[in-house]
C-alpha positions as CSV (number, residue, x, y, z in Angstrom):
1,X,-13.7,-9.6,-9.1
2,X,-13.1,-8.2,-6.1
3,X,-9.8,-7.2,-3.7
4,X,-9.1,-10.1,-1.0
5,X,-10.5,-9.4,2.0
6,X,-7.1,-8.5,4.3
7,X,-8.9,-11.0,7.4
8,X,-5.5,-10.1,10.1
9,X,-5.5,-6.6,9.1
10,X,-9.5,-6.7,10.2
11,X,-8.7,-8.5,13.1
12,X,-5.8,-6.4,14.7
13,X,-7.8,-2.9,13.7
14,X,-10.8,-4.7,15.7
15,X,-8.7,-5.4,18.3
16,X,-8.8,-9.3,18.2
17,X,-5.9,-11.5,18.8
18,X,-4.3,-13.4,16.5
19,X,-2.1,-16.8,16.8
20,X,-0.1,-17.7,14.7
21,X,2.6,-19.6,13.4
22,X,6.6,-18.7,11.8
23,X,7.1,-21.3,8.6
24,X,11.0,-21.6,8.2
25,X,11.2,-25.0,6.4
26,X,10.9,-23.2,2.5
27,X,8.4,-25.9,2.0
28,X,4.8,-25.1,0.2
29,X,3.9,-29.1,1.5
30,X,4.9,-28.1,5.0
31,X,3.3,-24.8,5.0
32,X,-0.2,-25.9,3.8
33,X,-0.2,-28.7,6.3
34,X,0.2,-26.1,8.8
35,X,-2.3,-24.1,7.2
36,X,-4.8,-26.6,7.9
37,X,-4.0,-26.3,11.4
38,X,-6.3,-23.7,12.4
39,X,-4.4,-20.4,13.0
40,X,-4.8,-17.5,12.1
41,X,-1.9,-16.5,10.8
42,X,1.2,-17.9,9.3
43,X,4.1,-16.0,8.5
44,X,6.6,-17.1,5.1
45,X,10.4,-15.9,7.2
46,X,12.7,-14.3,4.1
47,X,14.8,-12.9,7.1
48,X,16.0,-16.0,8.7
49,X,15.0,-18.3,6.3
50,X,16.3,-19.5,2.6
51,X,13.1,-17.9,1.3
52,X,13.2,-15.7,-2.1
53,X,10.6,-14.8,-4.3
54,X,9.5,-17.5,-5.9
55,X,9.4,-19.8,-2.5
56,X,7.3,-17.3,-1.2
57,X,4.7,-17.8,-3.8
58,X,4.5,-21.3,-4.1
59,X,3.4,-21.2,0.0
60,X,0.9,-18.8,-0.7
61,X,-0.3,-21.0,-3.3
62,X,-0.3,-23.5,-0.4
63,X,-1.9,-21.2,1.9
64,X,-4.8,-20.2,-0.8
65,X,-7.1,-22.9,0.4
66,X,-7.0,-22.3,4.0
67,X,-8.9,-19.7,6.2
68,X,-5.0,-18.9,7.8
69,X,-3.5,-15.1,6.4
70,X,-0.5,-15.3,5.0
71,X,2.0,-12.7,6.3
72,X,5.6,-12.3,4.6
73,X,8.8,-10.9,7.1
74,X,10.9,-9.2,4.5
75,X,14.9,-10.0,5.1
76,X,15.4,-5.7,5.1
77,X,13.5,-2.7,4.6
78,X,13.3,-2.9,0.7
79,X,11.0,-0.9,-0.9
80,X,12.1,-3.0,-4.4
81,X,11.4,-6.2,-2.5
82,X,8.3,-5.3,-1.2
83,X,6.6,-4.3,-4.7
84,X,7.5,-7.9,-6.1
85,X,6.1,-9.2,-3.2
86,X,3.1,-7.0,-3.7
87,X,2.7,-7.7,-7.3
88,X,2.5,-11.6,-6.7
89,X,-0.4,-11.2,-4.0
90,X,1.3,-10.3,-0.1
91,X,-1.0,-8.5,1.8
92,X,0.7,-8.3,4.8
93,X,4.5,-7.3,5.7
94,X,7.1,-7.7,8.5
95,X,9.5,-5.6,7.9
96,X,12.5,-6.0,10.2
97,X,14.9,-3.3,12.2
98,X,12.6,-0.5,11.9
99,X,14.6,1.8,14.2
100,X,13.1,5.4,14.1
101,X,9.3,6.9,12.3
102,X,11.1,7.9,9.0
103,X,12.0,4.3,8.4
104,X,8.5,3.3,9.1
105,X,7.2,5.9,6.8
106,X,9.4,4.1,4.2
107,X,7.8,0.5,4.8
108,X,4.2,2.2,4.6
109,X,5.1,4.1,1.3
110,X,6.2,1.1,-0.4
111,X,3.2,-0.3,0.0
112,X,1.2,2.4,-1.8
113,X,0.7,3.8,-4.9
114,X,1.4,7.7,-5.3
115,X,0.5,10.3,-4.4
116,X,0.2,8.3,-1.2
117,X,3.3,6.4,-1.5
118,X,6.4,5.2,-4.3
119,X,4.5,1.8,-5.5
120,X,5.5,0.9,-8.7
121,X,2.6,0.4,-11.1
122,X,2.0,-2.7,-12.9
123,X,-1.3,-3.9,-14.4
124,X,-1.4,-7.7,-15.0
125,X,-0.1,-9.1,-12.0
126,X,-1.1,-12.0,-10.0
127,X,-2.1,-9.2,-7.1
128,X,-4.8,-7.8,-9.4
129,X,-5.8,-11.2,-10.6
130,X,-4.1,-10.7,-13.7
131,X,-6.0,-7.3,-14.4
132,X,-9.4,-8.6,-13.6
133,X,-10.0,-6.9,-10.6
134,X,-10.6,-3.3,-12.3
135,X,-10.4,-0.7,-9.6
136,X,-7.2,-2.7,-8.2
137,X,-4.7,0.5,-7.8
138,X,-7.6,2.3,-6.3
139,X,-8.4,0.3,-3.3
140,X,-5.6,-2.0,-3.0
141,X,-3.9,-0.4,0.0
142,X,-7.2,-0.7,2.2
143,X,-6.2,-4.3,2.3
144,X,-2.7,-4.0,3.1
145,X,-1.4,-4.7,6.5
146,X,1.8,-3.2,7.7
147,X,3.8,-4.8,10.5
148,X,7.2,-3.1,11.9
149,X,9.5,-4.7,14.3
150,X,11.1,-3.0,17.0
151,X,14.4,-4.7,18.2
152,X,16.6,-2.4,19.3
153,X,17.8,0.2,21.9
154,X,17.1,2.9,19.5
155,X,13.9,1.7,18.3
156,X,13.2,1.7,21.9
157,X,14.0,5.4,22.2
158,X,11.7,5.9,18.9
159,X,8.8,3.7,20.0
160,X,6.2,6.3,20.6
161,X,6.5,7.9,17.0
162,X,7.3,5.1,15.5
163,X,3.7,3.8,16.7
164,X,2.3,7.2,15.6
165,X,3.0,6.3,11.5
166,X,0.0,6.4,9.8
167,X,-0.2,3.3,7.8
168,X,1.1,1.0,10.3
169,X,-0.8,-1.5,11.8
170,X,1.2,-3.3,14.2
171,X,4.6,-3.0,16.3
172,X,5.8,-5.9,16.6
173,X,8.6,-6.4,19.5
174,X,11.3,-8.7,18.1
175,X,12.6,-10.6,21.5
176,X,16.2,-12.2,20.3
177,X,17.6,-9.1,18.9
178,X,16.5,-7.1,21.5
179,X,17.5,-9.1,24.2
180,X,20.9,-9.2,22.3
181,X,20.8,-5.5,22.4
182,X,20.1,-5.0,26.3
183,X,22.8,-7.5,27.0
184,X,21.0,-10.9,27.1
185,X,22.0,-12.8,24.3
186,X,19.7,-16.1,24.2
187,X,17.9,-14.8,26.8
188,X,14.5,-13.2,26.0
189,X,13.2,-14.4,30.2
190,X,15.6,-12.0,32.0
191,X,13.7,-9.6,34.2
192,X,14.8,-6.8,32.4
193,X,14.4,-7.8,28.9
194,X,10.0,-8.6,29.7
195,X,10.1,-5.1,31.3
196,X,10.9,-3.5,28.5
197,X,8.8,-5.6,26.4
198,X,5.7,-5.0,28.7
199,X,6.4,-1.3,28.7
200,X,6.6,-1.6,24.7
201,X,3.3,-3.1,25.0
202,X,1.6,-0.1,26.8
203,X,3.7,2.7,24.4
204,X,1.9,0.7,21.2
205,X,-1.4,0.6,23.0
206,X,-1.2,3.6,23.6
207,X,-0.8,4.9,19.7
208,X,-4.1,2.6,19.3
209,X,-1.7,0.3,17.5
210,X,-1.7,-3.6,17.9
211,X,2.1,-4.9,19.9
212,X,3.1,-8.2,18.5
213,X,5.6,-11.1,19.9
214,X,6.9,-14.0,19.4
215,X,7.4,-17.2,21.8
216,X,7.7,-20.8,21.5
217,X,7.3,-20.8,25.3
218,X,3.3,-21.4,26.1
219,X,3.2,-20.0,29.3
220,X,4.9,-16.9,27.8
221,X,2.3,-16.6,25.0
222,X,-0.7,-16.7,27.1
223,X,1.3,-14.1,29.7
224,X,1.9,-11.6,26.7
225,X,-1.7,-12.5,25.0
226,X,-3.1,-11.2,29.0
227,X,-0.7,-7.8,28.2
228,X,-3.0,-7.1,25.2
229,X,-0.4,-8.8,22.3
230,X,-3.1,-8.9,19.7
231,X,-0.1,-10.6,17.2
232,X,1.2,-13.7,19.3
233,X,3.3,-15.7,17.4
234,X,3.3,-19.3,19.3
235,X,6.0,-21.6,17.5
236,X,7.8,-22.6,14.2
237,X,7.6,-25.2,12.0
238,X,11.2,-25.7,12.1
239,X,11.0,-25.9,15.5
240,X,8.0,-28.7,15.8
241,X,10.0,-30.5,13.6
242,X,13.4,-30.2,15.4
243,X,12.1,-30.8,19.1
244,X,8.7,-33.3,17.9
245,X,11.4,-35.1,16.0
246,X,13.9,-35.9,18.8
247,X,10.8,-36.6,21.4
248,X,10.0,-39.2,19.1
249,X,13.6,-40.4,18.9
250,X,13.9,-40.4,22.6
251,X,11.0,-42.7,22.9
252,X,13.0,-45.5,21.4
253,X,16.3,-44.8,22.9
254,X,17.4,-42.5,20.3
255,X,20.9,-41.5,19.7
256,X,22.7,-44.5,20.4
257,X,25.0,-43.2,22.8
């Protein structure tokens, strides 16, 4: 047997864009219909969501089937987190408030083993297929995709080496908390929050690393897709299901007022 192919991790190094979607709902029903959706990507939320462990792995049961990569956002930067979530089969990380290039260093290194990094070893895990794959420790890492999210003013300050980590793959530019942290709470459109986003953008390009955002605003997708986001997270399923719900409602005259 052979190591999963990583497919984003491929994609982002190649310089494709990916779409994808955030899956809140704690749901593996929910999350493979949106598997079958067509994106590329969907990401299982432990940050903002009531995700733990074993949530997480029933939706990448879900997600098995589907040609969509499965991406996990961690709630913290955890290396003991991160190798349970290695051992049952994650491939790809968010890891939230990275804030300066020693932090990132810590999200890459919990993803390997040593020398290159403070993976714990385990041999019969659902990762290695349960020891079949036999050369598992050895190459395992090639298929690991990190992603770090920038958020704040001081991540801001410690973009460029941040972007420099070896073993990251992606900055990802998280637009609520920052636009809380430039003085825009709940507002991710003002003028000066897209600035800095765009000039993120350009700092990550320029590190030959892939920027990432997230919108549930169309017109902003396809405007930070034109920037070079090669990550573009378009929506939530929480989110279809709040707005698609109460559009449907509406229709009939729903709430009663």
């Amino acid at each position: 047997m052979q190591i999963k192919p990583n497919t984003l991790k491929r994609a982002l190094n190649a310089g494709k864009p990916q779409i994808g979607l955030w899956c809140s709902l704690v749901s593996p029903i929910a999350t493979e219909v949106a598997a079958g959706a067509g994106f590329d990507w969907l990401l299982i939320d432990m940050e903002h969501a009531a995700n733990e462990v074993g949530t997480v792995l029933a939706q990448l049961h879900a997600v098995s089937a589907s040609s969509a990569a499965p991406i996990v956002r961690q709630p913290a930067n955890d290396a003991v987190l991160t190798k349970r979530l290695l051992d049952i089969g994650v491939q790809s990380f968010l890891i939230p408030m990275v804030n300066s290039a020693e932090e990132a260093r810590q999200a890459v290194a919990a993803t390997r083993y040593p020398p290159h990094g403070i993976r714990g070893v385990a041999t019969t895990t659902r990762a290695s297929q349960f020891g079949r794959i036999k050369d598992y420790h050895k190459h395992a890492q090639e298929e690991i995709c990190v992603i770090v999210q920038v958020e704040t003013r001081e991540a801001l300050t410690q973009l460029d080496a941040i972007a420099a980590v070896e073993g990251v793959d992606c900055v990802f530019i998280g637009p609520s908390d920052l636009s809380a942290a430039l003085g825009h709470l709940g507002n991710a459109s003002d003028p000066s929050v897209r600035a800095a986003i765009a000039d993120a953008f350009k700092r990550v390009q320029r590190a030959g690393k892939a920027p990432g955002i997230l919108t549930g605003v169309e017109a902003d997708a396809k405007h930070w897709l034109e920037l070079g986001a090669l990550f573009c997270g378009v929506g939530a399923d929480i989110g279809i299901l709040a707005r698609q719900s109460e559009a449907l409602a509406a229709k009939f005259g729903l709430p009663r007022k």
